[in-house]
C-alpha positions in Angstrom: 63.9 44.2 -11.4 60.5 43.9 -11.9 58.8 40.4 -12.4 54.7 41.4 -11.5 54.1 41.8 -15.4 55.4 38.2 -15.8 53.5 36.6 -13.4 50.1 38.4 -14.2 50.9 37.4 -18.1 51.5 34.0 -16.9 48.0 33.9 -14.7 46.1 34.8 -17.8 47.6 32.3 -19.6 46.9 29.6 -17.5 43.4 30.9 -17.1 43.2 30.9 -20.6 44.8 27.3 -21.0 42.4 26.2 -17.9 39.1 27.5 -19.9 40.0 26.2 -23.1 41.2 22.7 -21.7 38.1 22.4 -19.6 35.5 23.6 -23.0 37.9 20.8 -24.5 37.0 18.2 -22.2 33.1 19.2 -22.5 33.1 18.7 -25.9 34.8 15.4 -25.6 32.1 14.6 -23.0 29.3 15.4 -24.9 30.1 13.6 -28.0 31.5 10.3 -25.8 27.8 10.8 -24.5 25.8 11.1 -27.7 27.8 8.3 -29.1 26.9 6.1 -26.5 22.9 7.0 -26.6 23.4 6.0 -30.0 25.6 2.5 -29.4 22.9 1.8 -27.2 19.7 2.8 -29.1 20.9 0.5 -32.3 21.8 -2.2 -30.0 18.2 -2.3 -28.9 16.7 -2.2 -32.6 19.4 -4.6 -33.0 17.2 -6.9 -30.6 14.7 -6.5 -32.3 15.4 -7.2 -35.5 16.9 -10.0 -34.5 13.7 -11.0 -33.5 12.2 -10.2 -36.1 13.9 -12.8 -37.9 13.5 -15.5 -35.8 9.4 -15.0 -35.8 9.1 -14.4 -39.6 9.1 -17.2 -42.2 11.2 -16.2 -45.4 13.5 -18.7 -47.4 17.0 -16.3 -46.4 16.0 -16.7 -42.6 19.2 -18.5 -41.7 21.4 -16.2 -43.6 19.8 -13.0 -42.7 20.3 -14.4 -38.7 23.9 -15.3 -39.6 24.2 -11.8 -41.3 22.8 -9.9 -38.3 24.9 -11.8 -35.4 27.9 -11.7 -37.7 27.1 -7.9 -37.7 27.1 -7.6 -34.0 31.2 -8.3 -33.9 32.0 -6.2 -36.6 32.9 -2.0 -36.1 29.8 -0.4 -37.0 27.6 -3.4 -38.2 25.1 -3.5 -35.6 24.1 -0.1 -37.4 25.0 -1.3 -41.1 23.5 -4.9 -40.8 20.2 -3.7 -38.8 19.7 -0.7 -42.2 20.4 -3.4 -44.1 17.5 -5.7 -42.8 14.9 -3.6 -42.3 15.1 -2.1 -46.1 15.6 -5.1 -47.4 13.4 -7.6 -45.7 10.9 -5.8 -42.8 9.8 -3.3 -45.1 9.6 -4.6 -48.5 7.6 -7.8 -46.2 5.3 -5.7 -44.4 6.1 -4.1 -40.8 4.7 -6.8 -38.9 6.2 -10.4 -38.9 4.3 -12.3 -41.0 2.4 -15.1 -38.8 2.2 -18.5 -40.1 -1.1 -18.9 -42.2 -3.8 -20.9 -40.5 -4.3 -24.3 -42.0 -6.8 -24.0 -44.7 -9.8 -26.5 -44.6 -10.0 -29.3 -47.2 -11.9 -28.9 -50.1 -15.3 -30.1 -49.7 -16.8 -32.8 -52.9 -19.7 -31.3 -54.7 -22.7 -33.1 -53.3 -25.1 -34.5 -56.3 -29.0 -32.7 -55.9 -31.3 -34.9 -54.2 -33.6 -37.0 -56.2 -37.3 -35.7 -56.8 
């Protein structure tokens, strides 16, 4: 008998099953990568709008912080909490964090015109 068609079927195969396993394992690569560029770019804005809040003077300051650390624990709320924020507070505010005013001087009295 004659087996040399089975084996050179079965080397194409597992050629076959080798390139498709290994443009499996790139793909899987790629996105594990992306996904990690991303985890780690909203961690940073994360950061800092987190500071954000802890610079600028609003009445919800203490439950937007909650909100945002909170966020940090939960599956995707670094991302949802952070979208939330900025839309809702950073932008509608202003970009910057508002700085606390400068004391305004006292009224000064109306002086009476000096007598002729």
């Amino acid at each position: 008998m004659d087996y040399s068609a089975d084996y050179a079927s079965d080397a194409a195969a597992a050629a076959a099953a080798t390139a498709a396993a290994g443009t499996f394992a790139l793909g899987w690569t790629i996105f594990w990568a992306l996904f990690g560029i991303l985890s780690l770019i909203f961690f940073i804005w994360w950061i800092f709008m987190l500071l954000d809040v802890l610079k600028r003077e609003f009445p919800e300051k203490t439950t937007w912080l909650v909100i945002l650390i909170v966020g940090l624990f939960i599956p995707f709320g670094v991302v949802i909490t952070t979208l939330l924020y900025y839309f809702m507070v950073k932008k509608k505010q202003g970009g910057g964090p508002s700085a606390p005013s400068a004391p305004q001087p006292p009224p000064q009295q109306p002086q009476a015109p000096a007598p002729k």
